[in-house]
TISE-516910 format. One record per residue (C-alpha): residue number from 1; residue in three letters; chain; x, y, z. Coordinates in steps of 0.02 Angstrom, whole numbers, plus 50000, padded with zeros to 5 digits. Layout:
+-----+-----+---+-------+-------+-------+
!   k !   r ! c !     X !     Y !     Z !
+-----+-----+---+-------+-------+-------+
! NUM ! ala ! A !     X !     Y !     Z !
...
+-----+-----+---+-------+-------+-------+
This chain:
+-----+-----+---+-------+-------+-------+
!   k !   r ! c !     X !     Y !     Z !
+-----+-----+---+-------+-------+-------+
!   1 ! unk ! A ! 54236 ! 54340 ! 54817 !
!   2 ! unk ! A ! 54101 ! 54213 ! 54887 !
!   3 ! unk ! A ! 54116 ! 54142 ! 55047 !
!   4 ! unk ! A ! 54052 ! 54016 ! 55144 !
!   5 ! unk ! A ! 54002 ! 53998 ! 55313 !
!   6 ! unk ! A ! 54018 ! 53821 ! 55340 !
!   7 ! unk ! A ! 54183 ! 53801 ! 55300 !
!   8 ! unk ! A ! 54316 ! 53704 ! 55452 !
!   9 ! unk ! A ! 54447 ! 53790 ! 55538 !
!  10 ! unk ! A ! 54631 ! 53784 ! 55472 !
!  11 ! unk ! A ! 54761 ! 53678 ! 55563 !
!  12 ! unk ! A ! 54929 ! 53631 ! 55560 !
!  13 ! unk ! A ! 55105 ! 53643 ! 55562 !
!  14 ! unk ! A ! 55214 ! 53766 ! 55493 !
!  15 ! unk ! A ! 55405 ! 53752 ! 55462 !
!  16 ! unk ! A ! 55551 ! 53886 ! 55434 !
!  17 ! unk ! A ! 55726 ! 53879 ! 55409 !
!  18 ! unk ! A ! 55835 ! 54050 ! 55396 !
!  19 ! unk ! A ! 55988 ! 54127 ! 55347 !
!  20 ! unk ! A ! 56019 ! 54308 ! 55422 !
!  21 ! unk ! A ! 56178 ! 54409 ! 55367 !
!  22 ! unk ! A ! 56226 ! 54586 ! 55462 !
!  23 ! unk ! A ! 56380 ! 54654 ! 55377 !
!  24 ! unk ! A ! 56445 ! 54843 ! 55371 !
!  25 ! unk ! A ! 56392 ! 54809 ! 55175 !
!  26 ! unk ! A ! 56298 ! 54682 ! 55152 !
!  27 ! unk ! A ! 56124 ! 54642 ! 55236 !
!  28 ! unk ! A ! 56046 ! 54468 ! 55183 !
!  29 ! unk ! A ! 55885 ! 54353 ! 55227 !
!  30 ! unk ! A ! 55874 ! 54210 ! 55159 !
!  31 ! unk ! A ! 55703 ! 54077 ! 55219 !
!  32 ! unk ! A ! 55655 ! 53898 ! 55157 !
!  33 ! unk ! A ! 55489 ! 53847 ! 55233 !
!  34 ! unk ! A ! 55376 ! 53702 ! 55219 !
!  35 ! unk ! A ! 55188 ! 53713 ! 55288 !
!  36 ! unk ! A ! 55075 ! 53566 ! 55318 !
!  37 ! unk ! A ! 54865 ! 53620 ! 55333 !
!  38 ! unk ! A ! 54732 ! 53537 ! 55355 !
!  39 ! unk ! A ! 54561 ! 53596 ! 55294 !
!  40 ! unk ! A ! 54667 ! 53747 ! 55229 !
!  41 ! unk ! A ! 54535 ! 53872 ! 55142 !
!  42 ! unk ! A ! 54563 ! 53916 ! 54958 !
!  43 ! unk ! A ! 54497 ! 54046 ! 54839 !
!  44 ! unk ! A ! 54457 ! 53916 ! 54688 !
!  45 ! unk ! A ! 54389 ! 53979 ! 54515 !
!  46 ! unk ! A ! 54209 ! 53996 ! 54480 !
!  47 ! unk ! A ! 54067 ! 54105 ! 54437 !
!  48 ! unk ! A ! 53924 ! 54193 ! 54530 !
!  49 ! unk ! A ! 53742 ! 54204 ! 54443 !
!  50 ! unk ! A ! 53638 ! 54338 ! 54486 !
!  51 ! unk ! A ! 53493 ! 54423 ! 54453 !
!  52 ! unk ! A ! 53441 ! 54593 ! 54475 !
!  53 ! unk ! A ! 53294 ! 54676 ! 54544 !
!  54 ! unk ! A ! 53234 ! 54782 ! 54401 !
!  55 ! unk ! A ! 53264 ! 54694 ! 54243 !
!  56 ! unk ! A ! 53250 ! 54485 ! 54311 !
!  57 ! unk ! A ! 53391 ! 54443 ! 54179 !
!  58 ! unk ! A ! 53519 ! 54324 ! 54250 !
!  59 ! unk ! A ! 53708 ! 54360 ! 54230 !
!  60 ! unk ! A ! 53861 ! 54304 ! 54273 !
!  61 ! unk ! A ! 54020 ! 54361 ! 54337 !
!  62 ! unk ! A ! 54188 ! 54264 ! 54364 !
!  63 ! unk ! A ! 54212 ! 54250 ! 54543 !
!  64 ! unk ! A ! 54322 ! 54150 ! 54685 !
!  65 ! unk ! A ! 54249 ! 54045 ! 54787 !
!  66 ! unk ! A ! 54303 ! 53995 ! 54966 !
!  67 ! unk ! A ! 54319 ! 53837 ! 54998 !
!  68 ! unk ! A ! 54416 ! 53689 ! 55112 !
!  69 ! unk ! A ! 54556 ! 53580 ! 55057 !
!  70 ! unk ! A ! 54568 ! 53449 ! 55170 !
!  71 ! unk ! A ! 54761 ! 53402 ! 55158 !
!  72 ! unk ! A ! 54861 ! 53530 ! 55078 !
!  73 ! unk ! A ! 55058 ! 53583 ! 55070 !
!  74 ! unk ! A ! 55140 ! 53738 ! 55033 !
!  75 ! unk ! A ! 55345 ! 53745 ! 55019 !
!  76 ! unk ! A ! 55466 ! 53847 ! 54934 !
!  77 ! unk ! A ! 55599 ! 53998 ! 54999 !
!  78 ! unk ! A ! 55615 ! 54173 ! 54979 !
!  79 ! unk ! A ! 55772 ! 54272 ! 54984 !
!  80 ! unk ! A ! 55814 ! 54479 ! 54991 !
!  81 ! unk ! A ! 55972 ! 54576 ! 54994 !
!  82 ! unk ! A ! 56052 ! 54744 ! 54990 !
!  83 ! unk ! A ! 56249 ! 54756 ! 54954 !
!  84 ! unk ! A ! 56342 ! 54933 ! 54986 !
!  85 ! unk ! A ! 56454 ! 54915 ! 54847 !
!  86 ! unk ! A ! 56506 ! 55105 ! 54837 !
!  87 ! unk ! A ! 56478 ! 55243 ! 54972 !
!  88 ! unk ! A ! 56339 ! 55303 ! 54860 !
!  89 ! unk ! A ! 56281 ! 55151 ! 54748 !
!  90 ! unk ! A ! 56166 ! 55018 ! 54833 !
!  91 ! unk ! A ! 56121 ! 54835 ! 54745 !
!  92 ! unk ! A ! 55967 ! 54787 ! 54805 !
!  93 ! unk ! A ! 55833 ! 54630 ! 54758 !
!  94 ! unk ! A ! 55747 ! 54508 ! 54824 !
!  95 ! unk ! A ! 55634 ! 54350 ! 54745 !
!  96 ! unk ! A ! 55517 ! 54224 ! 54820 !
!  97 ! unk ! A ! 55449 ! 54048 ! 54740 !
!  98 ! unk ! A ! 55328 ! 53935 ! 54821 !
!  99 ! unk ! A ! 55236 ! 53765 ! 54752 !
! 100 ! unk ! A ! 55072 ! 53730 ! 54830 !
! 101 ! unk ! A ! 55010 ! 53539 ! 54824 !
! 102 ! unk ! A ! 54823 ! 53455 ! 54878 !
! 103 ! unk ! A ! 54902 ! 53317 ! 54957 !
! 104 ! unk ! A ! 54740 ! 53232 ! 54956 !
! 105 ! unk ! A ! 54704 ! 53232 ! 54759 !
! 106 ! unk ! A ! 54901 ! 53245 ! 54694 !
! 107 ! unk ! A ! 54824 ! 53424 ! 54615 !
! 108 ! unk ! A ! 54893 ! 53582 ! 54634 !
! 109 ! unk ! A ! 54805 ! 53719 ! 54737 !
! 110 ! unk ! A ! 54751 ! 53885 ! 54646 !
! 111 ! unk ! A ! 54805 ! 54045 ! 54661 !
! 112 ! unk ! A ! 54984 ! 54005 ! 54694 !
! 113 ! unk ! A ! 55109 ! 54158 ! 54621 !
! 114 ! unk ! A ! 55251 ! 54107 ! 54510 !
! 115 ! unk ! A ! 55426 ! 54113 ! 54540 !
! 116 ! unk ! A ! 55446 ! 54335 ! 54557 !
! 117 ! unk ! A ! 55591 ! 54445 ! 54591 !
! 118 ! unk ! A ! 55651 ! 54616 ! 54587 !
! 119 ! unk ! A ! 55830 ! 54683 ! 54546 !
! 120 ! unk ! A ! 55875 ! 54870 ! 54560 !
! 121 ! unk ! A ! 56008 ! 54988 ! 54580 !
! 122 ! unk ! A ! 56000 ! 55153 ! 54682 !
! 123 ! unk ! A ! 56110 ! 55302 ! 54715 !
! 124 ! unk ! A ! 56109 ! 55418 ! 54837 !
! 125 ! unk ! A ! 56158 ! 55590 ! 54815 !
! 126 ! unk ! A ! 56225 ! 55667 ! 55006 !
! 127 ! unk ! A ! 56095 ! 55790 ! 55047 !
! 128 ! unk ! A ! 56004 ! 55795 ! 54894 !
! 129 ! unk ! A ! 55898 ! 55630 ! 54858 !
! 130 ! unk ! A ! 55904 ! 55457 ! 54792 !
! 131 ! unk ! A ! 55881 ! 55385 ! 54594 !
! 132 ! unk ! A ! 55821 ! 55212 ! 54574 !
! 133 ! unk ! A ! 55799 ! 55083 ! 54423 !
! 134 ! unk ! A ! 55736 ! 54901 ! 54436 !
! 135 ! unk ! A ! 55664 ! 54760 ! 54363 !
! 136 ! unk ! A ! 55527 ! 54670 ! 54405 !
! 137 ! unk ! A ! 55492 ! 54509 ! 54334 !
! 138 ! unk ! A ! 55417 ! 54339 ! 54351 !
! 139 ! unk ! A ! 55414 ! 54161 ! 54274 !
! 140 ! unk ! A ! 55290 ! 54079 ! 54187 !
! 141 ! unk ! A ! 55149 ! 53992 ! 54292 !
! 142 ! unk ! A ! 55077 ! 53816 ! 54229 !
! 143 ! unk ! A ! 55085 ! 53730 ! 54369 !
! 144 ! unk ! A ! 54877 ! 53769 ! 54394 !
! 145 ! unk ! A ! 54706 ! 53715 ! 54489 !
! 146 ! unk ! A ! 54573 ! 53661 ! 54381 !
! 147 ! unk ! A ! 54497 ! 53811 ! 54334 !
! 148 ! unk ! A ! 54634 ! 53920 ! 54322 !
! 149 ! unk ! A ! 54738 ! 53991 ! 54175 !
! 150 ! unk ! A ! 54921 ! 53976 ! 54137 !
! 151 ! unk ! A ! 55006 ! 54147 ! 54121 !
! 152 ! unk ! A ! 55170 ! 54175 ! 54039 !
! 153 ! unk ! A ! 55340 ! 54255 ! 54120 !
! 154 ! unk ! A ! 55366 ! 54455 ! 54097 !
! 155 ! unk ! A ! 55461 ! 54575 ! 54161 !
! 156 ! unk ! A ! 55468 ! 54769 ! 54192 !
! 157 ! unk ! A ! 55569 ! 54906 ! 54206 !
! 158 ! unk ! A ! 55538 ! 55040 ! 54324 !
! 159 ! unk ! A ! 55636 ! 55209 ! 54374 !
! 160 ! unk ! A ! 55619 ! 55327 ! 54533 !
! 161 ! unk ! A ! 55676 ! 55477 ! 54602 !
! 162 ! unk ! A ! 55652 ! 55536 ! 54780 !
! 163 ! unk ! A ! 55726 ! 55694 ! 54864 !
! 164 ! unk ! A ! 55804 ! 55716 ! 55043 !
! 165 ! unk ! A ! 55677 ! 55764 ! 55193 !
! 166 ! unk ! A ! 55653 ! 55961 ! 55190 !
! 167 ! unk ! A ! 55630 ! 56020 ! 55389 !
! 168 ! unk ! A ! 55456 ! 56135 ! 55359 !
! 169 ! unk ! A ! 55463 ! 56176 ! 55530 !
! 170 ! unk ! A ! 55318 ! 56080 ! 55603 !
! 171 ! unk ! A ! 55343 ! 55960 ! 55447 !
! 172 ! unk ! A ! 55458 ! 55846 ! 55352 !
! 173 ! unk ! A ! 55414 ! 55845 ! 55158 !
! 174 ! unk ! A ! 55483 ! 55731 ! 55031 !
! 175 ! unk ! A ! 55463 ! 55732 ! 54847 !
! 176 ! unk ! A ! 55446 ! 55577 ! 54724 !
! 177 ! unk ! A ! 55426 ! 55549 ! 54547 !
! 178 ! unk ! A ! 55439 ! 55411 ! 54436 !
! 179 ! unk ! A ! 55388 ! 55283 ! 54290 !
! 180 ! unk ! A ! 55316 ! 55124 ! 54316 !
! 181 ! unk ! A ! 55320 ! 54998 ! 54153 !
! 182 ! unk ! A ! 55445 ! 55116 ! 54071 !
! 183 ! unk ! A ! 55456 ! 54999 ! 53912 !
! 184 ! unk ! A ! 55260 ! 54988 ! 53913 !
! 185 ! unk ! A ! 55260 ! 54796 ! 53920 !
! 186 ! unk ! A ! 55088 ! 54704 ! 53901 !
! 187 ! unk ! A ! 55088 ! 54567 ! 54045 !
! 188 ! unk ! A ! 54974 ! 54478 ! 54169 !
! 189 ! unk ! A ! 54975 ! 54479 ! 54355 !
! 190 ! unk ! A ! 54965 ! 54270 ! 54370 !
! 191 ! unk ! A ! 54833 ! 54323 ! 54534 !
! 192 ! unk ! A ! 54750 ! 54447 ! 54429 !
! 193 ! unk ! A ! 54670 ! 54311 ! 54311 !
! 194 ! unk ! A ! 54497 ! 54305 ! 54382 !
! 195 ! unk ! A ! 54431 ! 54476 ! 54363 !
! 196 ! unk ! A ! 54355 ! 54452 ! 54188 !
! 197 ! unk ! A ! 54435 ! 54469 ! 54027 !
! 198 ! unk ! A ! 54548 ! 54609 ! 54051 !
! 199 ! unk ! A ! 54676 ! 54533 ! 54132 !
! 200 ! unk ! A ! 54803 ! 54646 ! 54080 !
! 201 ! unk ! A ! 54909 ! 54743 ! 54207 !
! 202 ! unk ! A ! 54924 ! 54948 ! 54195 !
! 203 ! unk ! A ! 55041 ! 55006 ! 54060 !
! 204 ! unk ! A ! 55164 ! 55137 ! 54068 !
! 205 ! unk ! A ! 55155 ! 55258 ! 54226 !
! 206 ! unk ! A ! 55202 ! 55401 ! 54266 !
! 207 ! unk ! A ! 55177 ! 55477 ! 54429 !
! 208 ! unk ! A ! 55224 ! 55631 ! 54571 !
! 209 ! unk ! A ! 55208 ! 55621 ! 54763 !
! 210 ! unk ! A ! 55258 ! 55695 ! 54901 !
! 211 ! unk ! A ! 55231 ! 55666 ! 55092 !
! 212 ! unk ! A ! 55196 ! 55759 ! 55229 !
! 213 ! unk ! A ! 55268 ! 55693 ! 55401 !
! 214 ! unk ! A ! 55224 ! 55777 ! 55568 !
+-----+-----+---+-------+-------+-------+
């Protein structure tokens, strides 16, 4: 990441509209916003030449560069929910999409996520602990910034299992375990795209933790 000194200060205006829900079941948050900025700074794609001290041989690295757009617009909504439908099963997601225009050159600004979401189930055992699955998933992304590269849609599946608090005492411990990417799918973070040419997120994952609360 390169920055930049002279760059303006952001202003503007920022708009929100939103939908709350409190039920004995259901809990619910649902936002539309729209956001106006002026001089609004921007990680844009690019590449940083350097040379190093002991061998004077130039090289190059992808990079993001800060940088001021003088009129820009971001809009879109986000929503997230979690339904009760059973005394132990929970339905849970949420999902977000937001379009981001240079109002100035009709272009649209870079690193801008595509439309994402999650989806899951859970169900808690009395006592005992909690088992989760989800998806994860997001569209494709061509709506892009000069510079940038369109990524396609994926989605995951991941599972979890976390265990009830144990009293230690002085000490609350809970245990987790899971597997991210069960399926092992091959996809690309649309955000990740700069670092070089692996772009590819991690594959499958499996992993233990516990924590420790005083």
């Amino acid at each position: 990441r390169i920055g930049d000194p002279t760059l303006k200060s952001e202003s503007g205006y920022a708009t929100d509209l939103g939908l709350r829900v409190w039920k004995q079941n259901l809990i619910m948050q649902v936002d539309i916003f729209a956001n106006w900025i002026n001089n609004m700074i921007v990680e844009t794609p690019g590449e940083y030449i350097y040379t190093t001290t002991s061998t004077g041989i130039a090289d190059t690295l992808p990079a993001l560069i800060n940088a001021n757009v003088s009129s820009a617009m971001l809009y879109g909504s986000d929503i997230k929910f979690q339904y009760k439908a059973t005394k132990g099963l929970v339905i849970f997601g949420s999902g977000a999409y937001v379009i981001g225009r240079d109002t100035e050159e009709e272009e649209n600004l870079p690193q801008i996520p595509p439309l994402s979401g999650r989806f899951g189930l859970r169900y808690n055992v009395n006592r005992i602990g909690a088992i989760e699955a989800s998806i994860l998933g997001a569209a494709k992304q061509d709506k892009i910034a000069d510079g940038e590269t369109a990524t396609d849609g994926y989605h995951r599946i991941d599972l979890r299992v976390s265990s009830a608090k144990f009293n230690m005492g002085f000490s609350n411990l809970q245990l987790f375990a899971g597997i991210d990417n069960l399926t092992n799918v091959s996809y690309t973070n649309h955000l990740a795209t700069n670092r070089g040419s692996i772009s590819i997120e991690p594959g499958r994952n499996i992993y233990l933790r516990a924590s420790i609360t005083f």
